[in-house]
C-alpha positions in Angstrom: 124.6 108.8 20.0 121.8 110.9 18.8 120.1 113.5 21.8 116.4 114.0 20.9 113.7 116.6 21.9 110.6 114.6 20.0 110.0 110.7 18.9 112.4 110.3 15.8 115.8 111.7 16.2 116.2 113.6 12.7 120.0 113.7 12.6 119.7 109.9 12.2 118.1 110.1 8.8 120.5 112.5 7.8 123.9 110.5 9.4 121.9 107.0 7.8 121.9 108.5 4.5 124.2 107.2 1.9 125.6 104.8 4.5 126.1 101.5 3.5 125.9 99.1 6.8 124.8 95.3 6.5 122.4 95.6 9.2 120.8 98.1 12.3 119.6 97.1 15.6 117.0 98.8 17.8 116.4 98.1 21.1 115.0 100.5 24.3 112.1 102.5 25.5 109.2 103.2 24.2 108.5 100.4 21.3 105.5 102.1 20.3 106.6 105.5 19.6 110.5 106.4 20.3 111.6 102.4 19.0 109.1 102.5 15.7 109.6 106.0 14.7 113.4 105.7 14.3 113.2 102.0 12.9 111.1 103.4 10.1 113.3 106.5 9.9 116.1 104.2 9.4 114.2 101.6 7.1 113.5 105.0 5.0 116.5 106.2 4.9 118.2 102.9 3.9 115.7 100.7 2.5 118.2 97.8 2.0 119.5 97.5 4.9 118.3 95.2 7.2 116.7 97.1 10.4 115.9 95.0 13.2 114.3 95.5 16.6 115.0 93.5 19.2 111.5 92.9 20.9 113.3 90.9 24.3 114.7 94.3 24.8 111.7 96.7 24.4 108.7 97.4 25.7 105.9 99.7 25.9 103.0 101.4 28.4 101.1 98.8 27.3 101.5 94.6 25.9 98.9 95.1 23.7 100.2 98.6 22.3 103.9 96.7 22.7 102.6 93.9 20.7 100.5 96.0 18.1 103.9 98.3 17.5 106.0 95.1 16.7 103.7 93.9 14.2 103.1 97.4 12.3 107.5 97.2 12.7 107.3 93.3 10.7 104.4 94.8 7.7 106.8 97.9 7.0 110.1 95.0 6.6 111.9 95.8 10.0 112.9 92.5 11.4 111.7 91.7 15.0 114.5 89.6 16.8 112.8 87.5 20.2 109.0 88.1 20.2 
C-alpha cells in the first residue's frame, strides 16, 4: 500500500522498477486523475508489463471525463478490463 499527498504515488515508480510481474491491475477513485496517473506511472516504469484498469470498478466526476480517461488509458497500451 502506497499513502499519497498528490495524483501519482511516486514510491510506486520507484518499488515498480526493476520488478518483473506478468501483469498490474488498477481499479478505484478517481479514473481520470488518481487511476490514469499511476497506470501510466506504472506502464513507465515497466513498459512490458501488462497494466490494466478495470473500468467496472472506476469512475470519475464525470461519464464523459470517465469515458475520455479510459480511452487516453487504451492509446498509451494500458489495458481497460469491462468498459
Amino acid at each position: 500500500m502506497f499513502e499519497k499527498t498528490a495524483f501519482p504515488a511516486p514510491e510506486l515508480f520507484g518499488y515498480l522498477m526493476g520488478k518483473h510481474y506478468d501483469s498490474v491491475e488498477f481499479a478505484g477513485l478517481v479514473s481520470s486523475i488518481c487511476i490514469i496517473s499511476n497506470a501510466v506511472l506504472a506502464k513507465a516504469a515497466l513498459p512490458e508489463t501488462e497494466i490494466i484498469v478495470d473500468a467496472a470498478c472506476t469512475a470519475a466526476f464525470d461519464e464523459h471525463i470517465n469515458t475520455a480517461a479510459l480511452d487516453v488509458m487504451e492509446n498509451l497500451q494500458i489495458t481497460v478490463l469491462n468498459r
